[in-house]
N, C-alpha and C positions, 0 to 999 in steps of 0.2 A: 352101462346103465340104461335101460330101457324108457323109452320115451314114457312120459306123464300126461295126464293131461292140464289144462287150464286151473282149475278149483284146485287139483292139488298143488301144483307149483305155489300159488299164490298161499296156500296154508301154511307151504314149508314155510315161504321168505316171513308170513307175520308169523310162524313160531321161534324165527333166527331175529328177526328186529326186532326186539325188547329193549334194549340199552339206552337210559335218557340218563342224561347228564343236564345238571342246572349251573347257570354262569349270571352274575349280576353285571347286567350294561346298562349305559346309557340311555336313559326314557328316548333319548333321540336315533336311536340306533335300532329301537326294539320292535318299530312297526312290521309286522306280520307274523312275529314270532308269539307265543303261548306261554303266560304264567305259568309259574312250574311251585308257585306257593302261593295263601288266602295273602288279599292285601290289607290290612288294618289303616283305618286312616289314624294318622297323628296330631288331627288338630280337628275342628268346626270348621265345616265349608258350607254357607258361608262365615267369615269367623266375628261376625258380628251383624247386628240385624241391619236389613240396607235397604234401600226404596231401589225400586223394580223401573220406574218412570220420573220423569222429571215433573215436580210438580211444589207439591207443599206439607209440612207434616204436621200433624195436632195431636193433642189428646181427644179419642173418639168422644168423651162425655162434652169436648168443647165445641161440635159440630154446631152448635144451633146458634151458637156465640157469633160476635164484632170477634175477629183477630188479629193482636197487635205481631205483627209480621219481626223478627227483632234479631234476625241474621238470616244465611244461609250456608249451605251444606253441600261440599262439592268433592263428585270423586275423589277419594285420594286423600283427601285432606285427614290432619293427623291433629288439629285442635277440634276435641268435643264441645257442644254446646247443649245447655241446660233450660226445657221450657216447662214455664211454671203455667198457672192458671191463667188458659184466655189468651196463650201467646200462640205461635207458628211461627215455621222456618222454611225460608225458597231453598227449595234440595231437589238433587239431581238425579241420574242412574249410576245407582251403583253406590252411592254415599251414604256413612253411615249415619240414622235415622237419631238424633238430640235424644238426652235424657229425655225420660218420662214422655217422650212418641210412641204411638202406639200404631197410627194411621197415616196414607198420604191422598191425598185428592190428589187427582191428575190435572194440572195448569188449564185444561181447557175446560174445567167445571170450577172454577170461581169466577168470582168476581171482588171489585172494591167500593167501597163506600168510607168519604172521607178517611181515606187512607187505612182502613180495616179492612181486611179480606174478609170476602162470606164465604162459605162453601156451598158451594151450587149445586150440589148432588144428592137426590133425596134415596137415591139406591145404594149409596155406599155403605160401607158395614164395617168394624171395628179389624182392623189389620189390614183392608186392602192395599191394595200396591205397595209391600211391605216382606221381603224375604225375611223369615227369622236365621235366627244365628243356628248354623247348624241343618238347613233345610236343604244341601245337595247331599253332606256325610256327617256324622256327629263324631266326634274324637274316641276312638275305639271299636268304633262299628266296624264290620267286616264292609270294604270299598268296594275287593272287586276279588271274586272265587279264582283258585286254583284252575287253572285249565283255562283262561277266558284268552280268546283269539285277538290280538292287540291289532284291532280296527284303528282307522283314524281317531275315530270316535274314543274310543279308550285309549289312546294315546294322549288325546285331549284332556279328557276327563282324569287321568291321571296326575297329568300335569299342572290342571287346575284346582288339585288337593294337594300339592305340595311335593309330589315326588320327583324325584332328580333321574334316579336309577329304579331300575325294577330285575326281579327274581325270573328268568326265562327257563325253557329247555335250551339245551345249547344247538344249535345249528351243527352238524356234522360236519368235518373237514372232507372234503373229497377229491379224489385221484381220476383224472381222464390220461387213460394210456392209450396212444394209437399205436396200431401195427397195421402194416403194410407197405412195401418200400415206393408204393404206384403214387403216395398219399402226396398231392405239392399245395404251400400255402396260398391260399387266392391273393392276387397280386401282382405274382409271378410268372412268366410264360408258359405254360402244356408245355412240355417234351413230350418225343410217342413214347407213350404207356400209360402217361401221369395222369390223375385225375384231383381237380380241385377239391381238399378236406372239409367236409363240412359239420362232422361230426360234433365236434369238441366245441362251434357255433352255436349249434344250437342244444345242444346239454347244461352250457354253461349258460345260456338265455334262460331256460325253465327252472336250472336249481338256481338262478339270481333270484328270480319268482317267487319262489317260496323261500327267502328269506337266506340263501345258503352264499356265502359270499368269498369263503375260505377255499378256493377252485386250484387246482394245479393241473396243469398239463403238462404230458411227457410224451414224446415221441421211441417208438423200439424198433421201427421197421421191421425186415421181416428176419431176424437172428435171434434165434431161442438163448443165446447165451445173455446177451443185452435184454432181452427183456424179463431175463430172470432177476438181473440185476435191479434193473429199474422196478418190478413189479415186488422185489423185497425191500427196497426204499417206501415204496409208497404203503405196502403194508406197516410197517412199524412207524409210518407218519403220520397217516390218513385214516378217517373209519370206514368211509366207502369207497372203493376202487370199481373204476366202470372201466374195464377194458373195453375196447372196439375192433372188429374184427379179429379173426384169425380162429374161429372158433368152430368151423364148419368140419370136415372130413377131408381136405387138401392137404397136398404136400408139404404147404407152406403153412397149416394152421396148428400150430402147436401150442397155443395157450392154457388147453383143458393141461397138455403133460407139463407145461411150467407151471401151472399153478399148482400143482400136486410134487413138484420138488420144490415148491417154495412153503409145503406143509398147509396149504387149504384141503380140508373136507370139500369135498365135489357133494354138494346135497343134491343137484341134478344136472341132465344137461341132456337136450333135447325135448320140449312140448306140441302138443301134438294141436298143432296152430301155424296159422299165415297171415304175415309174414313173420319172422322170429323163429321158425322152428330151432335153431341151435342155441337158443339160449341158455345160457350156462347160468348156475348159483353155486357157490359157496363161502365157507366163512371158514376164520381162521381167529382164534378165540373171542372178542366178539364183535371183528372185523367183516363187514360184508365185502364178497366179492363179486359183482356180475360181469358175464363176457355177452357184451350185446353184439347182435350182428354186425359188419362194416356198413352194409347197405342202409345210405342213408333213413330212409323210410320205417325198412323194418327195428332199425336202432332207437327213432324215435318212438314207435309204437312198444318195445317192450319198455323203454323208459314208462313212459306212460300207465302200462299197466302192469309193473312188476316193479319199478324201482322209486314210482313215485309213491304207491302206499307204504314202501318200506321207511322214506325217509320223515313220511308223513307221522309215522309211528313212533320213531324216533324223536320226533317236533314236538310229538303232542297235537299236529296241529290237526285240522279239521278235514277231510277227504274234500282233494279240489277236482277228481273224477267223478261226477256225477251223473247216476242208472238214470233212466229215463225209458219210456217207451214212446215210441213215436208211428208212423206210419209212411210204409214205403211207399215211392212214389214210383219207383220203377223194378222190372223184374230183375234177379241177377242167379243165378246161378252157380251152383255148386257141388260138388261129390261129398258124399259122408266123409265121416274119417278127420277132418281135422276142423278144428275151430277156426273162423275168418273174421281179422280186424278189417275192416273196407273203413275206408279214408271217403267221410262223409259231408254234407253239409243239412244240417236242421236248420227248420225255420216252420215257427207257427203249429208244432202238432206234426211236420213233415222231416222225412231225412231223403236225402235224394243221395247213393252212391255216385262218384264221383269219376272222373275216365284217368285212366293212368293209376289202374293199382298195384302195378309191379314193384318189386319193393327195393328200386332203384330211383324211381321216379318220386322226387318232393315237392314238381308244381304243384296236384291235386293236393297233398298236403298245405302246401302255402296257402291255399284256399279253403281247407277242411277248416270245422269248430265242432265236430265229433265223429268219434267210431261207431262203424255199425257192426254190431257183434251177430255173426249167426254161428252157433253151437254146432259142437261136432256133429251129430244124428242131423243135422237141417239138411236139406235139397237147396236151400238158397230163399229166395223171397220172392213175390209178384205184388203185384200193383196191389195197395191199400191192404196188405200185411199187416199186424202190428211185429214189430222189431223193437230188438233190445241197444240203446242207442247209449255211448257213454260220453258226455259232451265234456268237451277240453277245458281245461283252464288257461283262456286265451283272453 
């Protein structure tokens, strides 16, 4: 299959990631994830009219009046109290407002006289400091649209209208398979050859991110029989499988030919970009499959811009890569011919590319907060350029 470029890769994978499925969890479980149904509220929020401040309530025609003071009104409280003509009641925040109240003076605009409250505020006006029943949602009203990004905020707000559980997309299950027999778990001492796994670190750091919690790891070293095995386990388990490594043109990289006797469509494999060139896609009914590079670097950068809008699609949720143009701060160089992610740092209107962009190297990574994207046709960029910058979700 002949190499692709950039634009089209990423068309195939949003015309392959369609598949949402909806699960109802726990209001307490659902922060980052995306309603997947309108929410009606079920009751008056709030569900009865209540004073805003701590202070005193009247009837507004009784402002000019002596008021006989003749209880009070305190959060929470579940006995009503009833004021007739010429009376007031000391009431709190949050408490609900005595029959026939319609107003509250705030405590620090009265006064007494022989044991009658006055009201001391010639600006006040009939309802102030006074939430009516029903002023944050009214029983039936639509609370909160299909599609809304569950913020703290709407987590909150959810919760203070009475819901327990809510209607999500479901978060995808996902598969991290390594291959490579070099791969040893940090921890444990180097042998010669070995090199510390870092892969399935930090994949399983960014899909916790956006809300994906359901992670599995499998190890297949480098035996194409085991990892057929293993790689058809996690298809009929998993929705997205991220293999790592093995995916280049080596003797040892045979994952494009196991995946193709484990029955995936190969939709591509090869893009014509750096680092990532061997990135593999395909699916298998409507199972995604990616083969990212081994090297740390380039494994996180097609994450990044190949596998995180697919699962974002999937979510429903909101694109956490975001286009940007900025201005380069230094010259960098390049041949036509392929697209280049550079491991960047923005700041202020500026991107500055970073040293160590080989696609082994993840210090300059550990310090990036964006890529600097220059297109295939570009010679590279010089000083005060505008560049197309795609800042991380860090």
């Amino acid at each position: 299959m002949k190499m692709i470029s950039v634009e089209e890769a990423k068309k195939i994978i949003s015309q392959s990631a369609l598949s949402k499925r909806s699960e109802v969890i726990e209001l307490s479980k659902a922060f980052g994830l995306v309603t997947s149904e309108d929410i009606i509220a079920s009751v008056d929020i709030p569900n009865f009219a209540q004073s805003s401040m701590d202070g005193y309530a009247f009837k507004f025609k009784d402002k000019d009046l002596l008021l006989n003071v003749v209880g009070e009104m305190a959060a929470g409280t579940s006995q009503q109290l009833t004021l007739y003509d010429g009376e007031a009641a000391r009431i709190f925040t949050g408490a609900p407002l005595p029959n026939n109240s319609d107003t509250v003076v705030m405590q620090e605009k009265i006064r007494f006289e022989n044991n009658f409250l006055i009201v001391d505020d010639q600006d006040i006006l009939q309802g102030n400091n006074v939430r009516p029943k029903g002023a944050e949602v009214k029983k039936g009203e639509l609370a909160m649209h299909k599609g809304t990004h569950l913020s703290a905020a709407a987590i909150g707000f959810l919760a203070g209208i009475g819901c327990s559980h809510v209607k999500v997309y479901a978060p995808p299950k996902v598969a991290i398979i390594l291959t490579g027999s070099e791969l040893q778990d940090p921890g444990n001492p180097l042998e010669f050859g070995q090199v510390y796994e870092a892969n399935s670190y930090q994949l399983k750091a960014v899909l916790k991110q956006i809300g994906i919690n359901d992670i599995e790891t499998f190890k297949a070293n480098d035996d194409p029989k085991v990892l057929h095995k293993v790689l058809e386990k996690a298809i009929d388990n998993y929705d997205v499988i991220l293999l790592n490594g093995g995916v280049s043109v080596g003797d040892y990289d045979f994952v494009t030919q196991v995946a193709n006797t484990c029955g995936v469509e190969e939709k591509f494999h090869k893009i014509s970009q750096k680092p990532g060139k061997p990135l593999f896609f395909g699916t298998k009914d409507e199972k995604l499959i990616f083969g990212l590079p081994g090297n740390p670097s380039s494994s996180l950068t097609c994450f990044y811009e190949y596998v995180l809008p697919a699962l974002e699609n999937i979510m429903g949720l909101p694109s956490q890569l975001k286009e940007i143009k900025a201005k380069a701060t230094h010259d960098y160089h390049k041949n036509p011919g392929l697209t280049h992610f550079l491991k960047a740092f923005y700041n202020n209107g500026n991107v500055t590319p970073l040293h160590a962009q080989e696609s082994f190297r993840l210090h300059s990574f550990a310090q990036a907060n964006c890529l600097l994207v220059l297109p295939e046709e570009s010679l590279g960029c010089k000083v005060d350029d505008e560049v197309t910058v795609h800042l991380l979700p860090i």
